[in-house]
N, C-alpha and C positions, 0 to 999 in steps of 0.2 A: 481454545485456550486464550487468545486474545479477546474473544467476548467475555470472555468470563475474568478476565480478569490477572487470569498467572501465567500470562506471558505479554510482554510490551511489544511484540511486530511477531508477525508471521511469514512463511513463503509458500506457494501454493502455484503447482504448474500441472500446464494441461499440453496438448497438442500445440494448439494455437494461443493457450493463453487466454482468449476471448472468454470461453465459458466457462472457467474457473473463476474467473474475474467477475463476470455476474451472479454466477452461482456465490460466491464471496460478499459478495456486497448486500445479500439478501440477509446476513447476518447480522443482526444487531449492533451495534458499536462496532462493526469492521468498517475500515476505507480500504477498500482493496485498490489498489492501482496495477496497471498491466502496464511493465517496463521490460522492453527490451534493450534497453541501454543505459549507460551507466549516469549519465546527464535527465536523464527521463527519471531515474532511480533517486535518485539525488533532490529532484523537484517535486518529488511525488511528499519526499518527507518534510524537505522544507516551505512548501507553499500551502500546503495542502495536509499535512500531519497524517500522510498514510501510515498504518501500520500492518497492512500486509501487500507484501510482493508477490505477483501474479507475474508467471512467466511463459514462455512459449518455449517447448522442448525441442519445437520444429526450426525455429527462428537462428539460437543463439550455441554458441560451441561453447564448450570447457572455460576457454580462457575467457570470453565473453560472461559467462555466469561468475564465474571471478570478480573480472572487473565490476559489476550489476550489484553485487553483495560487498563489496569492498564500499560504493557508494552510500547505500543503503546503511548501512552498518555505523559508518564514519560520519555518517550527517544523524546528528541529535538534535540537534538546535531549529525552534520553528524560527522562521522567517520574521522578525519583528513586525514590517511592515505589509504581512498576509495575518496579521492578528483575525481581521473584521471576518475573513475569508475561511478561514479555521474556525472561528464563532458559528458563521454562517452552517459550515456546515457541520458542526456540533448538535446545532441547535434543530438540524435535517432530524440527524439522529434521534435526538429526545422526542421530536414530533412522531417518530415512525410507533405501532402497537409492537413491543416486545414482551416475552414474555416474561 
């Protein structure tokens, strides 16, 4: 749904998180990022304009996936001065064969 377009972020968890996170990013227009905490979560959207959270079922308790999605959720705003760095990897994206 976030490749295509009718959803702006996604969440996506595995054991470890690891291989949802790659399996993830082999997506088109996905930035998957693997956070397990809420400052990780946080940086992932604002430095780097993730829109999907990769997590680890094994890592993180209840109130931890809370706080994780509280972050996520609450940070909209890219980083002004990560513009070049969002470009950049934009511009990954458009280079990659999609279908």
């Amino acid at each position: 749904m976030v490749a295509e377009g009718s959803a702006d972020w996604g969440v996506a968890i595995c054991y470890t998180g690891t291989g949802i996170s790659i399996a993830a990013n082999k997506v088109c227009g996905v930035r998957a990022a693997l956070c397990n905490d809420a400052e990780t979560a946080r940086g992932a959207r604002l430095w780097n304009d993730a829109n999907v959270l990769a997590m680890s079922s094994r890592l993180i308790t209840n109130y931890l996936v809370k706080e994780i999605l509280e972050a996520w959720i609450s940070t909209t705003n890219i980083d002004v001065s990560e513009a070049n760095n969002i470009k950049t990897l934009k511009k990954l994206d458009e280079g990659r064969k999609c279908p």
